[in-house]
N, C-alpha and C positions, 0 to 999 in steps of 0.2 A: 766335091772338090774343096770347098768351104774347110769343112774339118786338117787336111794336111797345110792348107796355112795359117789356120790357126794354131795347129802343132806348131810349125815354125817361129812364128814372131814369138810364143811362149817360151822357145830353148833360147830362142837370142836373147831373150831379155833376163831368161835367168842365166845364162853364161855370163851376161856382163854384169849378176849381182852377183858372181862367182857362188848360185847357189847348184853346185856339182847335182848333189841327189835329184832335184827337182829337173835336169837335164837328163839324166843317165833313167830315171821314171820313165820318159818319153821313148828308151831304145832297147830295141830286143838282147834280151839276155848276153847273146852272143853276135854283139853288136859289130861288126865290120868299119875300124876309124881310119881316118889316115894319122900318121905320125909327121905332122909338116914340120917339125921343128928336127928331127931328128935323123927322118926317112921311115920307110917300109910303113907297116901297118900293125895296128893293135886291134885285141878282139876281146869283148868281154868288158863288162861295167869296172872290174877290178882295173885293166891295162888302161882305160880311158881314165878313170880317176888317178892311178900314178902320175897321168903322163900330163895333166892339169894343174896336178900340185906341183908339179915339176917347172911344168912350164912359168905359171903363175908364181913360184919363186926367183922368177929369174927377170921377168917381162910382165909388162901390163897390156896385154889386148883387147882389144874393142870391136866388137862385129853390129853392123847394123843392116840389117835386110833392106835393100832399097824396092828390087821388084824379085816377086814372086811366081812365077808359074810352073800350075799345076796341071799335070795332065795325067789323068786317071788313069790312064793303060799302061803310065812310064813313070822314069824318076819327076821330080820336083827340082825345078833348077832356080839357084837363087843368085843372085846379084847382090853383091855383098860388098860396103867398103869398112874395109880394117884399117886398123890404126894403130900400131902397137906401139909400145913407149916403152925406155927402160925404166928399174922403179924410182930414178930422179924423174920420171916426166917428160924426157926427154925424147921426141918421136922418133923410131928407129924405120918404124913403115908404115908408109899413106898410099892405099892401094887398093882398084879395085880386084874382087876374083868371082870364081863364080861357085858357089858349093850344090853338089849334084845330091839328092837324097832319094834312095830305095827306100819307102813306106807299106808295108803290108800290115794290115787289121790296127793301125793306128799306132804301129812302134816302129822308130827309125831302124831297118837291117844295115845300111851302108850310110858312106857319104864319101864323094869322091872330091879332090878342088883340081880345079881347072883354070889357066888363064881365062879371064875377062874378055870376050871377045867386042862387047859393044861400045857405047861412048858415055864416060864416064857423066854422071848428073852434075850441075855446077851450082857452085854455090852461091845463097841469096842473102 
């Protein structure tokens, strides 16, 4: 179980160095995304990196993994709060959600987001 969180905290933390390749390493060729900014869904390292640069020209997002669970038979479901900013700075969303992940032989196939259903962590 060990390994699929550490896949994790390694995509979140290169997502927020905006290093794409070193994320898109981590998912099956014909990688299953959502498209949250736009709707439907993208497939493929190519439609995930368009839809990055795209987005990343427009908005500054921040994802940090809070809790993690792994469960070997099923997806990996993560707790996650976002923060996205436009690129003055200025926060456009503080929230939490929760991202679902299909992992097979150690490359992301899916990732679905769902509302947050539990109680968000407070801050110290």
């Amino acid at each position: 179980m060990q390994p699929n969180q550490d896949l994790i905290t390694a995509i979140y933390a290169a997502f927020n160095r905006r290093e794409i390749e070193a994320v898109l390493a981590a998912m099956h060729p014909d990688v299953d995304w959502p498209n949250a900014m736009e709707g439907g869904r993208l497939c493929g390292h190519s439609q995930v990196r368009d839809y990055w640069k795209r987005q990343w020209g427009m908005m500054d997002p921040r994802v940090e993994p809070i809790r993690v669970e792994v469960d070997k038979t099923g997806p990996t479901i993560v707790d996650v709060h976002q923060i996205v900013r436009d690129l003055s700075g200025n926060v456009l969303l503080d929230q939490m959600v929760q991202h679902v992940y299909f992992i097979k032989d150690g490359l992301i196939e899916r990732m679905d987001i769902r509302p947050f259903a539990g109680t968000a962590p407070r801050e110290t």
